[in-house]
C-alpha positions as CSV (number, residue, x, y, z in Angstrom):
1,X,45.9,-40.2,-87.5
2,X,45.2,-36.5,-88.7
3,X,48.5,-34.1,-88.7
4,X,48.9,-32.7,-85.3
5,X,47.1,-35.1,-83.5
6,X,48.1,-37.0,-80.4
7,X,46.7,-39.8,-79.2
8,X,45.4,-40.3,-75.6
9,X,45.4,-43.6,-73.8
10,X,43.1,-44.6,-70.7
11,X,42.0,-47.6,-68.6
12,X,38.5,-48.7,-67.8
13,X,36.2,-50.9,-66.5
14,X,33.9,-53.2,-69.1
15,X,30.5,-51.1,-67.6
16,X,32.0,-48.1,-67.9
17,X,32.8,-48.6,-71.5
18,X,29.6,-50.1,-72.2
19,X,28.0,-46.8,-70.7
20,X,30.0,-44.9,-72.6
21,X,29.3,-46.7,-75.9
22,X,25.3,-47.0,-75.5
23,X,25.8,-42.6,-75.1
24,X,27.7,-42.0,-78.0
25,X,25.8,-44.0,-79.8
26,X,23.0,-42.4,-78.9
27,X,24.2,-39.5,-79.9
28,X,25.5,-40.6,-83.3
29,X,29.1,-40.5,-82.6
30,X,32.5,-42.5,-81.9
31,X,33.3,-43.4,-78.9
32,X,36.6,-41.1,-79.2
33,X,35.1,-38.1,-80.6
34,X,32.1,-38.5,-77.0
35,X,34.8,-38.9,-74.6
36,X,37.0,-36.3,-76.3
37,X,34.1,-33.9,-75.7
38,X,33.1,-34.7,-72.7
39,X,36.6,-34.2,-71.5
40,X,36.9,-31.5,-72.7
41,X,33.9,-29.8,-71.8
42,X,35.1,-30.9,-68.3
43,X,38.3,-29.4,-68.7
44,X,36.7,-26.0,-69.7
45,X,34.2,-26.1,-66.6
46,X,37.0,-26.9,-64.2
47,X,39.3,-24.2,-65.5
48,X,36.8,-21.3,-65.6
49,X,36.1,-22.4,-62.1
50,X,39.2,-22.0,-61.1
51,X,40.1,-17.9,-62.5
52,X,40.6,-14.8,-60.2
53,X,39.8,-11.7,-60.6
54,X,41.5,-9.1,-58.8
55,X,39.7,-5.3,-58.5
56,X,40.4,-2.4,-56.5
57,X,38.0,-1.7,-53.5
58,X,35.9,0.9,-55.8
59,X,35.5,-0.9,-58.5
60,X,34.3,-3.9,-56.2
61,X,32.0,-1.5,-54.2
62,X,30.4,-0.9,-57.6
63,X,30.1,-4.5,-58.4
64,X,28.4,-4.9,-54.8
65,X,26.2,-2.5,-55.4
66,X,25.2,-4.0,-58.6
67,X,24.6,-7.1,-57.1
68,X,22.7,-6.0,-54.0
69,X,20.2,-4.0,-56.3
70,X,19.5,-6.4,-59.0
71,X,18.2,-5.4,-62.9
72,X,14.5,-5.5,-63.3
73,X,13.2,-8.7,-65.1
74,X,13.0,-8.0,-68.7
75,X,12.3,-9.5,-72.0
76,X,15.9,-9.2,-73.3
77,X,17.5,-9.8,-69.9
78,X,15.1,-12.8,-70.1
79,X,16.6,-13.7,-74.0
80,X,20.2,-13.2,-72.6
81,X,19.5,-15.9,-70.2
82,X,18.7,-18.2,-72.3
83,X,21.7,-17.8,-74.2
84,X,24.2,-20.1,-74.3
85,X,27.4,-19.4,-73.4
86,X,30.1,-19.7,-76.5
87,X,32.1,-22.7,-74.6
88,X,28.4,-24.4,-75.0
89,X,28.2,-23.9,-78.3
């Protein structure tokens, strides 16, 4: 086991490892390293659900306003979209 690592232990069901498998597989990797990711991926999603942001009432009249009157469609708002986000990457 690399330096620093830790190791994680879970139960499961024989088709839910078998699902598992046939995906990493498929994807070319261990079953550890899929379920690592996907975990964590999880993890991230569930997290950046979860953050508050606090603003004073000016700054979220602005932010209202912004979103009341929304940009116009344009190539590079078009390219931004399509952008992943870095925690995709």
């Amino acid at each position: 086991m690399p330096k620093g690592s830790v190791s994680i232990n879970i139960r499961a069901k024989a088709g839910q490892r078998d699902l598992i498998d046939q995906a990493a597989e498929r994807l070319g990797r261990s079953r550890s390293d899929f379920m690592l990711e996907a975990a964590c991926n999880k993890a991230e999603d569930v997290l950046l659900d979860q953050a508050f942001f606090s603003v004073d009432a000016i700054t979220f009249e602005k932010l209202q306003a912004l979103l009341d009157k929304p940009l116009p469609t344009t190539d590079k708002l078009r390219r931004l979209l399509k952008t992943k986000a870095p925690w995709d990457k």
